[in-house]
C-alpha positions in Angstrom: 117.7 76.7 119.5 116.9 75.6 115.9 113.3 74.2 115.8 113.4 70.7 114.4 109.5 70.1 113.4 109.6 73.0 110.7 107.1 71.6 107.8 109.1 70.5 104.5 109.0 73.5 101.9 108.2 71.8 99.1 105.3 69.5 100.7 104.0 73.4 101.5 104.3 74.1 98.0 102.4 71.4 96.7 99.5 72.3 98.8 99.8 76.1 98.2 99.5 74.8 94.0 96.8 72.2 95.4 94.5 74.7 96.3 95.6 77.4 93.4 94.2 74.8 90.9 91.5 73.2 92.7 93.2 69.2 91.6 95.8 67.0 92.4 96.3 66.3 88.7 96.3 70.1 87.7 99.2 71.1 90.6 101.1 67.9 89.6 100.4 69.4 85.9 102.1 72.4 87.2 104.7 71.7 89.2 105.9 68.8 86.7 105.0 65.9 88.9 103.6 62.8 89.1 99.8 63.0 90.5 101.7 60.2 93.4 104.1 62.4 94.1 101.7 65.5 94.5 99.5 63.5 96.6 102.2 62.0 99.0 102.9 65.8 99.7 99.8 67.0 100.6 99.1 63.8 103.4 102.4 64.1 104.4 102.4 68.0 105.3 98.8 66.5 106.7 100.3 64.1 109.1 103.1 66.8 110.0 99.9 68.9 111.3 97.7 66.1 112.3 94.6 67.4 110.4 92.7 67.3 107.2 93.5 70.3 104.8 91.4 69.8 101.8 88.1 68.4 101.6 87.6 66.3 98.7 84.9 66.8 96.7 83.0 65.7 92.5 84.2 69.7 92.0 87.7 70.0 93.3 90.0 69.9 96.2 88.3 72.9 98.2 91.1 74.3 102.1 89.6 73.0 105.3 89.4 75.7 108.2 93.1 74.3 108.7 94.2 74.6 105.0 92.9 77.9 104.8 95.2 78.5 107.8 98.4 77.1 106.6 97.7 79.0 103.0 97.8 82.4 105.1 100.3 81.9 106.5 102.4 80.2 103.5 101.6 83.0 101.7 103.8 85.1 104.0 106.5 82.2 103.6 106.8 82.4 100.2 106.5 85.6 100.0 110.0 86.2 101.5 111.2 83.5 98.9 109.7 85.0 96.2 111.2 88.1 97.0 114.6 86.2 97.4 114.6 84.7 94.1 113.6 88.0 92.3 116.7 90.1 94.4 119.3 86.6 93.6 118.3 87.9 89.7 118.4 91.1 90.1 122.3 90.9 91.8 123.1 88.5 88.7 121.8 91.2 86.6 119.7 89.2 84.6 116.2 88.2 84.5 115.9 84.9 86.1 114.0 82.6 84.0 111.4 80.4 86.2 109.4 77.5 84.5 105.0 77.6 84.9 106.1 75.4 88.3 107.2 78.9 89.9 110.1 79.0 92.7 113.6 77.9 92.3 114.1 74.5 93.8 117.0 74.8 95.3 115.2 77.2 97.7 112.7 74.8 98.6 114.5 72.6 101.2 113.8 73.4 104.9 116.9 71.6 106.3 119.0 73.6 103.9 117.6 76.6 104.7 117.9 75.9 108.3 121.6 74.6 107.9 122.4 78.1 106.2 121.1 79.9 109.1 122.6 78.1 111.4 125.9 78.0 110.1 125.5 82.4 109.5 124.8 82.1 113.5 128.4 79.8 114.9 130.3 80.4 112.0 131.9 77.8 112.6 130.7 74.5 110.2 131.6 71.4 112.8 129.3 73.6 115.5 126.6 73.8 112.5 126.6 70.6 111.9 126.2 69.5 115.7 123.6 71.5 116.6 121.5 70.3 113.6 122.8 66.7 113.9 124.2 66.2 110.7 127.5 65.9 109.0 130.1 69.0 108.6 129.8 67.3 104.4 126.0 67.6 104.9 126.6 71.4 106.1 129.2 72.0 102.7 126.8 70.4 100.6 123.8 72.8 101.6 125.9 75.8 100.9 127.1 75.2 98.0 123.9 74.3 96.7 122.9 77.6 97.5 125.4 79.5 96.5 125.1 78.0 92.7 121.6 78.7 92.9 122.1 82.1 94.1 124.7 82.5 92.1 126.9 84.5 94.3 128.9 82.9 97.7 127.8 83.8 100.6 130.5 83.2 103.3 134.1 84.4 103.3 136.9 83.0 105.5 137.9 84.9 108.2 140.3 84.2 110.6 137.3 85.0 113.4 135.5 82.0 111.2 133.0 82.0 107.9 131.5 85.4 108.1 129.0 86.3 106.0 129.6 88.5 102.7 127.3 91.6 102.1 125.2 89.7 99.5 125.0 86.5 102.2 123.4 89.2 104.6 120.5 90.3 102.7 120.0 86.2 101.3 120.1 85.7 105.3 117.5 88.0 106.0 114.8 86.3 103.5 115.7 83.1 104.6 115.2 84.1 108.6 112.1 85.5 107.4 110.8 83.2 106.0 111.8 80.1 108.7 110.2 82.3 111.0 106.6 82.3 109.4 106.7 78.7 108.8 107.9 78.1 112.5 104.5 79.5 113.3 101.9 77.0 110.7 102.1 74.6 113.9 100.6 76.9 116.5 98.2 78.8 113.9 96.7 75.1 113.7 96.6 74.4 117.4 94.7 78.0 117.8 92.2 76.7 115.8 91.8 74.0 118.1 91.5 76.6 120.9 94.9 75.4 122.8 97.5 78.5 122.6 100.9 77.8 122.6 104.4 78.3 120.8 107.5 80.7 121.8 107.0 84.7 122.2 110.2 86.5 122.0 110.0 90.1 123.1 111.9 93.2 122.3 112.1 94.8 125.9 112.8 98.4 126.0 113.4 99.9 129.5 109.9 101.6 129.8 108.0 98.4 129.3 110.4 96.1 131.5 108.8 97.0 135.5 105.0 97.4 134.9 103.8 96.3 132.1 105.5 93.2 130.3 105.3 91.7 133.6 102.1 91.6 134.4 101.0 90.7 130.7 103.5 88.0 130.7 101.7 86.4 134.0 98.5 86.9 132.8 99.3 85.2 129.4 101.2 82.1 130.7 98.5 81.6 133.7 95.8 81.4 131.2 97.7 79.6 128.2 100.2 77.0 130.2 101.7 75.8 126.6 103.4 79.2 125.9 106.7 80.5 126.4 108.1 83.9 126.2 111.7 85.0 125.7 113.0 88.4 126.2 115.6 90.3 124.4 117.0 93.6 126.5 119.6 94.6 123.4 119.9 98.0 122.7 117.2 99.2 120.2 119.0 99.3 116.9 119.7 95.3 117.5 116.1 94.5 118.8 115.1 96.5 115.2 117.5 94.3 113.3 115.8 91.1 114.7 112.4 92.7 114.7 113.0 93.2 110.7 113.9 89.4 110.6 111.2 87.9 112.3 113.7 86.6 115.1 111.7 88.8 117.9 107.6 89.3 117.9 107.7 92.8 118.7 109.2 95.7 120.5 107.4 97.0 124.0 108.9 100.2 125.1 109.5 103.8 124.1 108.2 104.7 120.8 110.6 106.5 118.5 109.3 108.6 114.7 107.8 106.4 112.7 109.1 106.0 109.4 106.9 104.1 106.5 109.6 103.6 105.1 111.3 100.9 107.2 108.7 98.4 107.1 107.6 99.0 111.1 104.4 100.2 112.3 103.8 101.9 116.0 101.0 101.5 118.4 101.0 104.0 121.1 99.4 102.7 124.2 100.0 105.5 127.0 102.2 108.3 127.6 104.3 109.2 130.5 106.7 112.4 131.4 110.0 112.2 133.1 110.9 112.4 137.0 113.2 113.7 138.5 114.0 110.3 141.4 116.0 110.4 145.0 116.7 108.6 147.8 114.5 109.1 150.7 116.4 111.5 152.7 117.9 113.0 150.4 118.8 117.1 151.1 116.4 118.1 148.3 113.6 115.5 149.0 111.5 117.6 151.2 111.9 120.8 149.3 108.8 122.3 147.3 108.9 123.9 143.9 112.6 123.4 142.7 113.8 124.7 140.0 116.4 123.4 136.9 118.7 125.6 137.8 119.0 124.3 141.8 119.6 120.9 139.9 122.6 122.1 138.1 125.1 121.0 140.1 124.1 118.0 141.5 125.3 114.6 140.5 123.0 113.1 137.6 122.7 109.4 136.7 121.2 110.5 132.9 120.7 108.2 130.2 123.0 107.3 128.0 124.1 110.4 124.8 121.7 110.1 122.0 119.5 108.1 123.5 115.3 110.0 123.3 115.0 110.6 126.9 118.7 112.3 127.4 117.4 114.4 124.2 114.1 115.5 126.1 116.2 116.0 128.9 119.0 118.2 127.5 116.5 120.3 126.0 114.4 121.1 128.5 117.9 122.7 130.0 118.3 124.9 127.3 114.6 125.9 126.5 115.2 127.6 130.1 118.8 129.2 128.8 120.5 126.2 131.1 123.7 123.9 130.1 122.4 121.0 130.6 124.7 119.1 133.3 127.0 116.6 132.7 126.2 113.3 134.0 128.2 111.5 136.8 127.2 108.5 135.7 125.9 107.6 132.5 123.8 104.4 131.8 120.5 103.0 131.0 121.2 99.9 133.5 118.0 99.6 136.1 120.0 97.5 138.3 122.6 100.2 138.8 120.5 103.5 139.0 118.6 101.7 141.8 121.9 101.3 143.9 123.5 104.9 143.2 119.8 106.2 144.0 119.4 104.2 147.3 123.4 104.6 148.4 124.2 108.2 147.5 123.2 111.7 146.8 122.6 111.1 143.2 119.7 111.9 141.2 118.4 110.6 138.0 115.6 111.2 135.3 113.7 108.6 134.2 109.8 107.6 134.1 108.8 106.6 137.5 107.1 103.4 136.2 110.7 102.2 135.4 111.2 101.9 139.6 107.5 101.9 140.5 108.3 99.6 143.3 110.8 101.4 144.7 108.7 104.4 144.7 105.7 102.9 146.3 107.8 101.4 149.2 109.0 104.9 149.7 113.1 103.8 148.8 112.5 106.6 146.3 111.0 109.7 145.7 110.2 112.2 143.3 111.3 115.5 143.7 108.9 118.6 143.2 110.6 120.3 139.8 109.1 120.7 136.6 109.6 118.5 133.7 107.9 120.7 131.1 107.5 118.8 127.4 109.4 115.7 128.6 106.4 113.2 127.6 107.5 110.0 126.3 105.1 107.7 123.9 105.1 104.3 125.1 103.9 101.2 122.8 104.0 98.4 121.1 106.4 98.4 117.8 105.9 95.6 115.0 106.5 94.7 111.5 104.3 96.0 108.9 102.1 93.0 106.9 103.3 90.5 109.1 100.4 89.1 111.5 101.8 87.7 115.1 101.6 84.2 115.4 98.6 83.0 117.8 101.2 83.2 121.1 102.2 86.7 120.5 98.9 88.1 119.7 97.6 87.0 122.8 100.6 88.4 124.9 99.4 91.4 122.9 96.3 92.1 123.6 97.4 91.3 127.5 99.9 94.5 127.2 97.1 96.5 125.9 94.5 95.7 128.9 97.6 96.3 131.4 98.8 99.4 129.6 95.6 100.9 130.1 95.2 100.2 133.6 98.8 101.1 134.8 97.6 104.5 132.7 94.8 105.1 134.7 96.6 104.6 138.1 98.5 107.4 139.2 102.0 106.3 139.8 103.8 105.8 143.3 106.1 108.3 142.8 103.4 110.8 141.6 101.7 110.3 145.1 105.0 110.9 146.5 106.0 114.1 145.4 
């Protein structure tokens, strides 16, 4: 759902040039302005927030604790559309030419930018225009607007709908980007009021979805009432992908390489081998020092090819001169692995925080086999240069304090074994 209390861009601009030149009359100067104009900016972005960002003085126009606040975090904004005004150049292979005033105007238009999005999301104009309540001409209008400005198109027709072309991709990424920092000036401001709030939307990998997330989360929304978290269970390229766009806060879960390169940082938080889980019961359950090779032919629930645990896995086989064995079932599904465990004679590797509770009633065990160099980094993964908004960095530093306590407790299904 489209947030529909976003600041206007080029009120945000005015301030950002406001507190550049220290005057009213300098920014209007520099944007090319009338002094009014400038001035009806800046109190309208301060009515927009409900607070006071400059205080004026004989010597200039000098940021409140709240102006300083929104220019951090404009700075990020503009940043992205900066950068998406130097790439539109660079794809029209020429140097684009900007006046003193800086940024391209026709970027500088929050609805527009917002009706873009949108419109990249349904595909579908009439839907864009509906869930923005505005015309299907208003929607038209926008894109072409941006389109001459970038100089490129950005949608194609398709018979699935307006799809975006390559170059509307990377124009999409910037703009998501960017919407997604400003979405965030609102609840930077509140912080400094001391009330936390806004939406937290969390990249939930499997190791991070039964201990740990949950607990945070309760903690978080228990002590700040006005927050709201959303979680995304995609598959980890996707959570990446919206990661890179600012569309999710960060990734809790398994840690994979990381690569300065792409713009994410890790945090490790606690480590945790694989287990080797069965149904109470089970033939093997009460046996004592297994080996891999007694586990060779019996049905595995693995995860899926590819995937960093089934590559731990696999290689632990083969470090003891062991195929590894093919799985009967294949998935990284919780709900499912609990009912083949508790209904049949499978077994499945996994970390035993990922069915704690089962464990600790007694539902499942672990059994008593080695899993030799099968420890798994667990954290937090985020983008690089981009600080969380208020929300997120407290539902941060609540999965740090649980991490370390679920680290220190020995798990159910290690008391089990």
């Amino acid at each position: 759902m489209e947030r529909t209390d976003l600041l206007n861009l080029a009120g945000l601009h005015a301030v950002q040039r406001v507190a550049e030149t220290g005057s009213v009359s300098r920014a209007a100067a520099a944007l090319f302005r009338a002094q009014s104009a400038v001035t009806r900016a800046v109190q309208e972005i301060e009515a927009a927030l409900g607070a006071s960002l400059f205080d004026r003085k004989p010597s200039g126009m000098l940021p409140t604790p709240a102006g300083r606040a929104v220019l951090k975090r404009s700075e990020r904004v503009f940043a992205e559309l900066d950068e998406l005004a130097r790439w539109c150049g660079i794809r029209q292979s020429r140097r684009r030419t900007v006046p003193d005033a800086g940024r391209p105007a026709y970027l500088l238009n929050t609805r527009r930018l917002q009706l873009f999005s949108t419109l990249a999301r349904h595909r579908h104009m009439p839907s864009a225009a509906r869930t923005l309540g505005v015309t299907q001409p208003a929607v038209s209008s926008a894109i072409r607007i941006l389109e001459n400005g970038a100089g490129f198109p950005l949608f194609h027709r398709h018979p699935r709908g307006l799809l975006l072309t390559t170059d509307g991709e990377t124009f999409l990424l910037h703009v998501r980007r960017a919407l997604n920092e400003l979405s965030h000036v609102l609840d930077d401001i509140a912080a400094l009021r001391g009330s936390i709030q806004g939406v937290v939307t969390v990249g939930a990998l499997p190791l991070g979805r039964t201990l740990i997330l949950p607990e945070a989360v309760a903690r978080v929304v228990t002590q700040y009432p006005k927050v709201r978290v959303l979680t995304d269970e995609s598959a980890y390229e996707g959570l990446v992908a919206g990661l890179r766009a600012g569309d999710i806060d960060f990734i809790l879960g398994a840690l994979r390489a990381n690569d300065a390169a792409s713009g994410l940082e890790n945090e490790r938080l606690m480590s945790e081998n694989l287990v080797v889980l069965a149904r109470r019961g089970h033939p093997l359950a009460a046996a004592r020092n297994l080996s891999l090779r007694e586990l060779t032919s019996a049905q595995w629930i693995l995860p899926r090819t590819h995937s960093p645990a089934r590559g731990l896995f696999e290689t632990m086989f083969r470090r003891m001169k062991l195929k590894p064995p093919m799985p009967t079932v294949e998935t990284a599904d919780l709900a499912i692995i609990r009912g083949l465990l508790l209904h049949t004679d499978m077994i499945a590797t996994l970390s035993a925080q990922q069915l704690h509770y089962e464990c600790e009633s007694g539902q499942l065990v672990a059994l008593d086999v080695p899993m030799h160099d099968t420890r798994r980094d667990i954290g937090l993964t985020l983008r690089a240069g981009s600080p969380p908004s208020p929300a997120a960095r407290a539902l941060i530093d609540a999965i740090r304090l649980v991490a370390t306590e679920v680290a220190r407790a020995p798990h159910a299904a290690e008391r089990a074994q």
